[in-house]
N, C-alpha and C positions, 0 to 999 in steps of 0.2 A: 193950618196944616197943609195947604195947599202949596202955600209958598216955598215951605220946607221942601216939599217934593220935590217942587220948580227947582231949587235954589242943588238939592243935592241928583240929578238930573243934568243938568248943566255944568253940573264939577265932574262929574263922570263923563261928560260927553265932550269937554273940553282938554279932560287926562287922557283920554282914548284918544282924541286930536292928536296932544303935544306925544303919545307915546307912538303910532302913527307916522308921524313927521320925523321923528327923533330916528325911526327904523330906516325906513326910506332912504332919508340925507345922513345918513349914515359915516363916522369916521371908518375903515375897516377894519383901524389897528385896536378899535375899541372893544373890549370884552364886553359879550352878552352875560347878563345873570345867569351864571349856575351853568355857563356852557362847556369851560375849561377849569380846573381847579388842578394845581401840584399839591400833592399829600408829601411833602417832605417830613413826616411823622409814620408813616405806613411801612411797618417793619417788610412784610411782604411785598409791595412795591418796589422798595426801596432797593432787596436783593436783585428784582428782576431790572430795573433801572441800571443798578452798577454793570449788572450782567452784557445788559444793551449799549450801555454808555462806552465799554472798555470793546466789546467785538465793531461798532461801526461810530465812534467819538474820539473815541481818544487818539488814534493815528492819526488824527488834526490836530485838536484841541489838547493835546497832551492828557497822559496817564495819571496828573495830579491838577488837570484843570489849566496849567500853564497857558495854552494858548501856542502860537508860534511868533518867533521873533518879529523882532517892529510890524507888527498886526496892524496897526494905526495909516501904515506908508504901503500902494500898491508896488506889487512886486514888476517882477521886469515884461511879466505874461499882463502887465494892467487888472491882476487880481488882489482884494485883499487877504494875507494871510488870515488864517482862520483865530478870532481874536479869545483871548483864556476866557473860560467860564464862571473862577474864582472872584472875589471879591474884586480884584482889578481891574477887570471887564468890566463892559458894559449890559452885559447880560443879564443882571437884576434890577437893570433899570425897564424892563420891560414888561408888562402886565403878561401874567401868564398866557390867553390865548394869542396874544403877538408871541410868543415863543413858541407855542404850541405851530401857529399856522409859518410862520417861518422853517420849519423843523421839516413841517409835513407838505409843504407845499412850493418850499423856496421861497429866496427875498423875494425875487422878482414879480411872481403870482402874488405873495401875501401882503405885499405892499404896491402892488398896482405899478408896478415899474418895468414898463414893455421891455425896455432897449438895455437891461443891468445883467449884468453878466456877472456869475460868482462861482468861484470852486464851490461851495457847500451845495453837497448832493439837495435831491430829491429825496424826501423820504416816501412819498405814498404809495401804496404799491410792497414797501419793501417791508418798513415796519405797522405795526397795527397803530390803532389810536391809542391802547393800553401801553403799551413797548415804548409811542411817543413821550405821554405821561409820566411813565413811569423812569424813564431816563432824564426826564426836566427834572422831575421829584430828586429822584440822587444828587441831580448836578445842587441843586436848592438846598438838601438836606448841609451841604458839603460846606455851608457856606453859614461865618460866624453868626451870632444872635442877632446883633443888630442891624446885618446886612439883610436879614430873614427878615424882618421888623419894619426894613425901610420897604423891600419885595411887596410884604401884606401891605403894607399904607397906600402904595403903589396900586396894586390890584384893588384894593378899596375905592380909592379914584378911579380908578378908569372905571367900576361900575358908576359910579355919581353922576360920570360926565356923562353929557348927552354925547349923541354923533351926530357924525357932520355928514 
């Protein structure tokens, strides 16, 4: 009985290590459990998203998601155009809270990148965390099944993966 103890004692004490270590060295594009989630299903949301999305999104990113032309190639200011949020983009390739903290914080805070300069405002301050959310959630909703599909598989890994 004793051993038992020992044996599950040491598994606890060696997951509290690895979870621990895992927080610390941290990735910071990596989603914490349960910290960020898009409800692209939330009917109420979803209003207030479109609502958010079209008064401070869409005079970039276009009215239907579009994006701005050659978004891929910096413009003559050394910016890049702000890139579509539809299925063309890369926008779904990114675990929900990297979009959340890029939204709310900027490239350049949310990815630790001192010296990056970007048109894409600032949101903190301007919108709430709800308003954040709830404008990803539309832009997500917007977007066909299987693009939604590959998004969850996505945010599924990046909870799995440890950080760095």
């Amino acid at each position: 009985m004793k051993s038992r103890h020992l044996i599950l004692a040491v598994t606890v004490a060696v997951g509290v290590g690895v979870a621990v270590v895992a927080a610390v060295l941290g990735n910071p594009f990596a989603a914490k459990a349960g910290s960020i989630a898009l409800l692209p299903s939330d009917a109420k949301g979803l209003a207030l998203g479109e609502k958010v999305y079209q008064a401070h999104c869409a005079s970039c990113h276009g009215a239907k998601l579009e994006g701005q032309p050659n978004w891929r190639s910096r413009g003559a200011d050394g910016l890049l155009p702000a890139p579509p949020h539809d299925q063309s983009g890369h926008t779904w390739h990114h675990p929900d809270e990297v979009l959340f903290r890029i939204t709310k914080y900027g490239v350049a805070k949310a990815a630790n990148l001192k010296d990056y300069t970007s048109a894409m405002p600032v949101y903190e301050g301007v919108l709430s965390d709800e308003e954040i959310i709830a404008s990803l959630s539309w832009i997500k909703a917007q977007w066909p099944p299987s693009v939604r599909e590959k998004h969850d598989q996505l945010n599924a890994e990046s909870l799995r993966t440890p950080k760095r």
